[in-house]
C-alpha positions in Angstrom: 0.0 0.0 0.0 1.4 3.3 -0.7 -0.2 6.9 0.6 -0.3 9.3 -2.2 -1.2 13.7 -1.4 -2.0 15.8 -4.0 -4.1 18.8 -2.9 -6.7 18.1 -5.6 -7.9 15.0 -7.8 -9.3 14.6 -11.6 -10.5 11.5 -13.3 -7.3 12.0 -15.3 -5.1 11.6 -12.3 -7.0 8.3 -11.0 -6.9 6.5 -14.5 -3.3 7.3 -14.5 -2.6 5.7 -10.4 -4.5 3.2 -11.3 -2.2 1.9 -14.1 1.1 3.2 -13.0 0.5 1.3 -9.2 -2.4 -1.2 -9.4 -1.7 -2.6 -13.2 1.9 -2.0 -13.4 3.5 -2.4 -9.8 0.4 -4.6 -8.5 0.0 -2.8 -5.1 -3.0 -0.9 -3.5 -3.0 2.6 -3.4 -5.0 5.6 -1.5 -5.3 8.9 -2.6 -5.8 11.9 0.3 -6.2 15.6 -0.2 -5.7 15.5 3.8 -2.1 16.9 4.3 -2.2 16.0 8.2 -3.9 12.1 7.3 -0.7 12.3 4.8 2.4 13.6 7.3 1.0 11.0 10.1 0.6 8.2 8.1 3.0 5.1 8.7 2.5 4.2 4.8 4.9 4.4 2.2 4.3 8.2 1.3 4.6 9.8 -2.4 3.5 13.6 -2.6 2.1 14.8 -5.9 2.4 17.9 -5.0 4.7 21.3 -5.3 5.0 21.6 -1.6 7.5 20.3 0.6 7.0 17.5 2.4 9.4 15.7 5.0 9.5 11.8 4.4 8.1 11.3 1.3 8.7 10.7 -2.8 7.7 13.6 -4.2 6.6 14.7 -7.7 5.8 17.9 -9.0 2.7 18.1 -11.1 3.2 19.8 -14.7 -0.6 20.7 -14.1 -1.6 18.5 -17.6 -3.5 16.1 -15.6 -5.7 18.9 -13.9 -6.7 20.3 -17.6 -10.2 19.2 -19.3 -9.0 21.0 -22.6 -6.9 18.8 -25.6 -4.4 20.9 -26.3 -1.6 21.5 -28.7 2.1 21.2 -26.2 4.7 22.3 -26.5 6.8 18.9 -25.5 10.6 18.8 -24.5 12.8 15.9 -24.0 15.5 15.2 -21.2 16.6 11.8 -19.3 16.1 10.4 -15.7 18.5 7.4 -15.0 19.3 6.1 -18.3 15.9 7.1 -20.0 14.1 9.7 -22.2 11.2 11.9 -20.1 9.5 14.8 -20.7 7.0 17.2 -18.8 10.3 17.8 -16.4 9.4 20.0 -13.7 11.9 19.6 -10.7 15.5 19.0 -10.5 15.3 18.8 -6.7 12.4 16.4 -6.5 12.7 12.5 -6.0 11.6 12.3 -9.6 12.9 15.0 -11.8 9.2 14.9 -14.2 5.6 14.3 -14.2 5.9 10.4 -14.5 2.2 10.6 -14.2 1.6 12.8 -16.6 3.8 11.8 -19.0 2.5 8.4 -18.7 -0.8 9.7 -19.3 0.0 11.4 -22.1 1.3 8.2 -23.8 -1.2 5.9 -22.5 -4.4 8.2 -23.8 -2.8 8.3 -26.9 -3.2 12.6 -26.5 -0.9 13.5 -29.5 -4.0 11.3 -31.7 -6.9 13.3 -30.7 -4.7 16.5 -31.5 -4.5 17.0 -35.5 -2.4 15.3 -37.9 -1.2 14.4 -41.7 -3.2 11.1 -42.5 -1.8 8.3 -44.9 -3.5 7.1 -47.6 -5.7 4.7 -45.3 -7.1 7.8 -42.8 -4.4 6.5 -40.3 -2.0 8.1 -37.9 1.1 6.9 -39.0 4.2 5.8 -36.5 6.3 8.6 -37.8 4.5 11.1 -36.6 4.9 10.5 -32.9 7.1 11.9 -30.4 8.2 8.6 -29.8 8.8 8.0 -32.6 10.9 11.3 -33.7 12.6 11.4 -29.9 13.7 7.8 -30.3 11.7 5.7 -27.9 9.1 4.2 -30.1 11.1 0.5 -29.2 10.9 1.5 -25.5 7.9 0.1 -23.2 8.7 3.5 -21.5 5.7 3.6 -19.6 6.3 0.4 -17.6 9.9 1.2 -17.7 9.9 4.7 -15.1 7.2 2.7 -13.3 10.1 0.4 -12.4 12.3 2.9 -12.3 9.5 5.0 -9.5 9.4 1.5 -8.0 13.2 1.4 -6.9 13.0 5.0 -5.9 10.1 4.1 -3.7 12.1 0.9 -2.5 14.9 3.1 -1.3 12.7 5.5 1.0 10.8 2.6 2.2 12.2 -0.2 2.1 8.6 -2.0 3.5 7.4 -0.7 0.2 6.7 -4.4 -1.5 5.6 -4.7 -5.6 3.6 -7.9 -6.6 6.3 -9.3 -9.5 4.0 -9.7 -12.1 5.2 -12.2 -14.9 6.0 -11.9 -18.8 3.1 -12.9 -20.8 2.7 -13.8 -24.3 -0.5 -13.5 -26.7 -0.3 -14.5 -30.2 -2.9 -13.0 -32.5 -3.9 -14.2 -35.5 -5.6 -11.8 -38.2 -7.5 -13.9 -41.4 -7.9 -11.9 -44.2 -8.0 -14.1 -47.1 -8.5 -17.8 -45.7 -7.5 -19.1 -49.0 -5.6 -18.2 -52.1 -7.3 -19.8 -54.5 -10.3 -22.1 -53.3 -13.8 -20.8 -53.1 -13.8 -17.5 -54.6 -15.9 -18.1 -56.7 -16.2 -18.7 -60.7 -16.1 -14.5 -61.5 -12.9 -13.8 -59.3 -11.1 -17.2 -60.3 -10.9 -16.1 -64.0 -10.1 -12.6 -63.5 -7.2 -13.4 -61.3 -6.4 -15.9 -63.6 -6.4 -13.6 -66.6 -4.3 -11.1 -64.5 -1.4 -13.8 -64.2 -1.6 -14.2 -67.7 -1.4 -10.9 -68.9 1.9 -10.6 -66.3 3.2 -13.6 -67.4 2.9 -15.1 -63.5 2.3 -19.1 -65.1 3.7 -20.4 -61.8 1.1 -18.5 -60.2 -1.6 -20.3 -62.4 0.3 -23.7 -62.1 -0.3 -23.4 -58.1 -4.0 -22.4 -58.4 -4.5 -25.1 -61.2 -3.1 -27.4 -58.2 -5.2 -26.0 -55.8 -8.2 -26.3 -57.3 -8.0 -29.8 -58.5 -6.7 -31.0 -55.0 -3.5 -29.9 -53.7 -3.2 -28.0 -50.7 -4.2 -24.6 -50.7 -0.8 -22.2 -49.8 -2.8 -20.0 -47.3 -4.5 -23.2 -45.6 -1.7 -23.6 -42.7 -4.7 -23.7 -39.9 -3.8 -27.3 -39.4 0.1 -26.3 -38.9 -0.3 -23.4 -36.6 -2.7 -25.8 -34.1 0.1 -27.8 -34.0 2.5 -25.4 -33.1 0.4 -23.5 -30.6 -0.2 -26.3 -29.2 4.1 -27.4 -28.6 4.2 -24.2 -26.7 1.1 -24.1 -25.0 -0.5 -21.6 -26.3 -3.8 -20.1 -27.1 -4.3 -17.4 -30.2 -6.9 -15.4 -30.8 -8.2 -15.3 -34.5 -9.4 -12.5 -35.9 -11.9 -12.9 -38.6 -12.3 -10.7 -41.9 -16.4 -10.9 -42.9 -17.0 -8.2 -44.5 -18.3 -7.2 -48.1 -15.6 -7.6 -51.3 -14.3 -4.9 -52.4 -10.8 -3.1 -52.9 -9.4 -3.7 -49.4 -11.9 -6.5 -48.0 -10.8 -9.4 -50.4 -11.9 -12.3 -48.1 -14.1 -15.1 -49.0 -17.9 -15.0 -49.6 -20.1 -15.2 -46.5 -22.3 -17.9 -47.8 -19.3 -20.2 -48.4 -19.8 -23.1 -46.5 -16.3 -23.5 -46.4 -15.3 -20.7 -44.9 -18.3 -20.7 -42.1 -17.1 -24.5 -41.4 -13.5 -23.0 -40.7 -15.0 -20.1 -38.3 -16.8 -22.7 -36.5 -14.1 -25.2 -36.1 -11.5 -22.6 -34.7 -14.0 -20.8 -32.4 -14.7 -24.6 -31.0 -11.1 -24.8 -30.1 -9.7 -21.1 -30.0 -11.1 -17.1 -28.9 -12.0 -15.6 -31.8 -12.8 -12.2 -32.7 -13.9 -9.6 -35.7 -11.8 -7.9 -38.0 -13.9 -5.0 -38.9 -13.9 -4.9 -42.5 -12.5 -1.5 -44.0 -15.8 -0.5 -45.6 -17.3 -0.6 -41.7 -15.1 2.5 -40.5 -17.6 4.2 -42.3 -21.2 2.7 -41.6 -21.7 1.4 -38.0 -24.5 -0.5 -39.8 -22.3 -2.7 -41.7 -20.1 -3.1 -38.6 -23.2 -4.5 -36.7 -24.0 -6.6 -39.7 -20.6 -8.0 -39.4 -20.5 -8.3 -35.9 -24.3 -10.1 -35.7 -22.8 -12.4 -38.5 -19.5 -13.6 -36.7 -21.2 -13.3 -33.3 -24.1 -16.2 -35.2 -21.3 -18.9 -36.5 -19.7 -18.7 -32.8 -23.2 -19.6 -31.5 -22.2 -16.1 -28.4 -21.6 -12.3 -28.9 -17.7 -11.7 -30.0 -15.6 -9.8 -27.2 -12.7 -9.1 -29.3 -12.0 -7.0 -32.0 -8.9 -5.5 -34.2 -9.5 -2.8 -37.1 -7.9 -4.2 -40.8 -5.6 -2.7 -42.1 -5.3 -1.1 -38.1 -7.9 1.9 -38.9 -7.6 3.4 -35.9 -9.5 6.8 -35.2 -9.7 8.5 -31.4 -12.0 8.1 -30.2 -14.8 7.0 -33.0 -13.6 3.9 -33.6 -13.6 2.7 -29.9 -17.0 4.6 -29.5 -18.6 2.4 -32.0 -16.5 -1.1 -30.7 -18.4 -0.2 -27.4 -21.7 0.4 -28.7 -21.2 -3.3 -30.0 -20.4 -4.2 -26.1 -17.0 -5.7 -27.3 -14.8 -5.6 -24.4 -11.0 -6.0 -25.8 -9.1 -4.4 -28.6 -6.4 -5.9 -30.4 -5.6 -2.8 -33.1 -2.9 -0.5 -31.3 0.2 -0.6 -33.2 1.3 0.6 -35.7 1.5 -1.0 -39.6 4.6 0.9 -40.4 7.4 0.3 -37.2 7.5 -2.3 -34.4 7.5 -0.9 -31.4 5.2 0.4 -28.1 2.6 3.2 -29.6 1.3 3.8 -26.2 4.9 3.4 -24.6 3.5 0.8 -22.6 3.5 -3.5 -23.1 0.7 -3.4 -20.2 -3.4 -3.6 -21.3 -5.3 -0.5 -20.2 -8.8 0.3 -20.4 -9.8 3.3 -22.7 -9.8 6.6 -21.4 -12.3 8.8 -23.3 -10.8 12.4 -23.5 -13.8 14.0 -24.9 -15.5 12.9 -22.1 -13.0 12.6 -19.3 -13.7 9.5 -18.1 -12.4 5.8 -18.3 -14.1 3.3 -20.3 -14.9 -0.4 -20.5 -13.1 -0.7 -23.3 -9.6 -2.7 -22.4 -6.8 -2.0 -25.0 -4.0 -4.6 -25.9 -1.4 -2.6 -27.7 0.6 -5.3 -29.7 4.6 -4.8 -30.6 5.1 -6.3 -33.6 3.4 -7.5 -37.3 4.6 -9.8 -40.0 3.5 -7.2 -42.7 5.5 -4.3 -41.0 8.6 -6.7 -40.7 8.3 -7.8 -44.4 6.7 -4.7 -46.2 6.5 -1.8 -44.5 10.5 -2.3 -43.3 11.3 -4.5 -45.9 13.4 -6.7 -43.6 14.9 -10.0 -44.7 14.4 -13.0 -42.4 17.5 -12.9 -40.5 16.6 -9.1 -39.8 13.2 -9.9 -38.9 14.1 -12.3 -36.7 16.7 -9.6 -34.9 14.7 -6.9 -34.6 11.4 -8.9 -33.2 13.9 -10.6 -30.8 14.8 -7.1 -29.1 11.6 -6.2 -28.8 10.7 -9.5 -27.0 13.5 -9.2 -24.6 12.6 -5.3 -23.8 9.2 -6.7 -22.5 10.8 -9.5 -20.8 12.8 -7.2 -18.6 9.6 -5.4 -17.3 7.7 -8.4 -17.4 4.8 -7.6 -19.4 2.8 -8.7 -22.2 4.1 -9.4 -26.0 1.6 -9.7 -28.5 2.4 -10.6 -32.1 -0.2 -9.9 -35.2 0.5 -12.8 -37.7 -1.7 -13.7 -40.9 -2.8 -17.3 -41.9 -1.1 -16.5 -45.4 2.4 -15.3 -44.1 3.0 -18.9 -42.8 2.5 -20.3 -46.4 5.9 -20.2 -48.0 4.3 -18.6 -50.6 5.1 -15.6 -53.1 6.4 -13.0 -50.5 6.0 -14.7 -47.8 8.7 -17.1 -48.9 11.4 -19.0 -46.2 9.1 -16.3 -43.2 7.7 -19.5 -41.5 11.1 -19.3 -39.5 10.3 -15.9 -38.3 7.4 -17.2 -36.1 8.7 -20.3 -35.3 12.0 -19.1 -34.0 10.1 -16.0 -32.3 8.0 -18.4 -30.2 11.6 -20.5 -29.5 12.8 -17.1 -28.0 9.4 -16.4 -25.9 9.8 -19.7 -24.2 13.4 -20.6 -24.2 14.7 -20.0 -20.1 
């Protein structure tokens, strides 16, 4: 239990204590505005406050979680022990900036609500965030000065105990196109077809040819990636693309019986969400239409959710998730880096800045993607493999949660996806290897 004085609360400043001590460090904590309940207390003491207290942590509040505004600011990097911070505000204080703040900052995803230059898909692109342009996108930062405030607090008090929470692992597994080549019907088969032609792509045609008449379809690696969960122990969550063709929704029909049986079977065995088609970010109609659909074939309401192609807009898109009553989100990260795009590897619940409050919404920022690895970064396998390995180790040594966002297809061997099998197999060797 830890004692915590700051001469006036906000919902902003709760959300934030919550996280930093309850989710983070696993201990209780109690907020006073009571200065003489605070200097008599026998508690491990942290003042949140500009006033001088005897016997306690302190931190001096920037003022940011006190404002109801969303505000352009004016943001300024320096380092505490090793790390990057900003919102400094005392030199003389146990902790030089407003951790909580800062954290807050980060965690709200602030910078998002503020405007920006969208890509080509509406989204808010890594680039464009301070951790990305100060250098700490590959930092869980968050959870990092959390340990860091930890050790601090340790020092004062040495009672002062944190639950050690352990590293975690969630594999997530997005299905856009269950197959290359079977059921899409007679209309697709020959235009795609044609196109191969016309490119002069015959080993394209040769595979579908031997798909089609009874070979193994490339993108059909269901079977394989049971089996491998399974060595390990683990349990994915599938992510299931239903919405209407068109440009960026290519999956297969919904009245394939094919593709319902394959919904059916995984949710039998495995948690499965929606993967709110692209055309949905614009009609909550078709959303529900997808969601009422998926929600039918898994015989209960879906829970979980992630955007394609990671549309992602604060706060509509969570608005209409929890009008839906889905209760986890699976699309924070970003398409174009690895890395922590709320500088934390810890889930959080939503907090809704237009209207100041947190949600029941719970958020599970992911680190990495096989199509950022192999596309966006253009990586080779060996590179892949480096750079996913440093992320996992960075969450290892704060002991929180790695998630990975893998496609059915990117396990096939097949066109660019070719020799990546070893990427996830040799990710999950270094998740679990002691």
């Amino acid at each position: 239990m830890i004692l915590i004085y700051s001469p006036k609360s906000s919902p902003r400043l709760e959300f934030i204590l919550k996280f930093i001590f309850n989710d983070i460090q696993g201990v209780e904590f109690q907020l006073t505005q009571d200065l003489n309940e605070f200097e008599s207390s026998k508690l491990s003491k942290l003042n949140y406050s500009s006033e001088k207290i005897d016997g306690c942590i302190q931190i001096v509040p920037e003022g940011f979680l006190f404002e109801t505004d969303i505000l352009q600011k004016e943001i300024n990097l320096s380092e505490w022990g090793g790390n990057k911070v900003f919102f400094e505000t005392s030199k003389d204080s146990d902790v030089p900036f407003d951790l909580f703040a800062a954290s807050f900052y980060l965690i709200s995803r602030y910078e998002e609500y503020l405007p920006f230059s969208a890509d080509q898909h509406g989204r808010f692109e890594a680039n464009q965030s301070l951790a990305y342009k100060h250098g700490f996108l590959h930092d869980p930062i968050v959870d990092q000065w959390s340990c860091k405030l930890a050790g601090t607090i340790q020092n004062k008090f040495p009672e002062y105990k944190t639950c050690e929470r352990e590293f975690k692992y969630i594999s997530t597994i997005d299905v856009d196109n269950a197959y290359a080549y079977l059921y899409k019907g007679t209309v697709r088969t020959i235009g795609a077809t044609m196109r191969d032609l016309l490119k002069l792509n015959f080993n394209e045609n040769i595979k579908r040819f031997q798909a089609l008449t009874g070979e193994k379809d490339p993108f059909d690696t269901y079977g394989y990636l049971d089996a491998l969960h399974k060595q390990y122990g683990i349990e994915p969550h599938w992510f299931f693309l239903v919405g209407n063709y068109n440009t960026y929704d290519k999956n297969l029909p919904l009245d394939n019986e094919s593709f319902q049986e394959l919904i059916k079977e995984i949710s039998e065995n495995a948690e499965i969400g929606i993967h709110p088609s692209y055309e949905s970010n614009k009609d909550f109609k078709q959303l529900k239409k997808e969601f009422d659909y998926l929600s039918a074939l898994s015989k209960e309401p879906i829970k979980k959710s992630r955007q394609h192609y990671l549309k992602l807009l604060f706060n509509e898109t969570y608005q209409n998730l929890l009008k839906l009553g889905i209760k986890e989100d699976y699309t924070l990260g970003y398409a174009g880096d690895v890395g922590f795009r709320a500088g934390t590897c810890t889930p959080f619940y939503f907090y809704d800045l237009y209207a100041e409050k947190e949600t029941d919404l719970k958020i599970f920022p992911f680190q990495v993607m096989d199509a950022t690895l192999n596309q966006y970064l253009k990586l080779n396998v060996e590179g892949a493999i480096e750079l996913v390995s440093e992320i996992i180790n960075k969450v290892k040594q704060v002991n929180g949660t790695f998630i990975s966002l893998w496609h059915n297809e990117s396990l096939s061997d097949h066109g660019h996806w070719k020799g990546w099998e070893s990427v996830y197999k040799t990710m999950l060797e270094n998740i679990f290897k002691k």
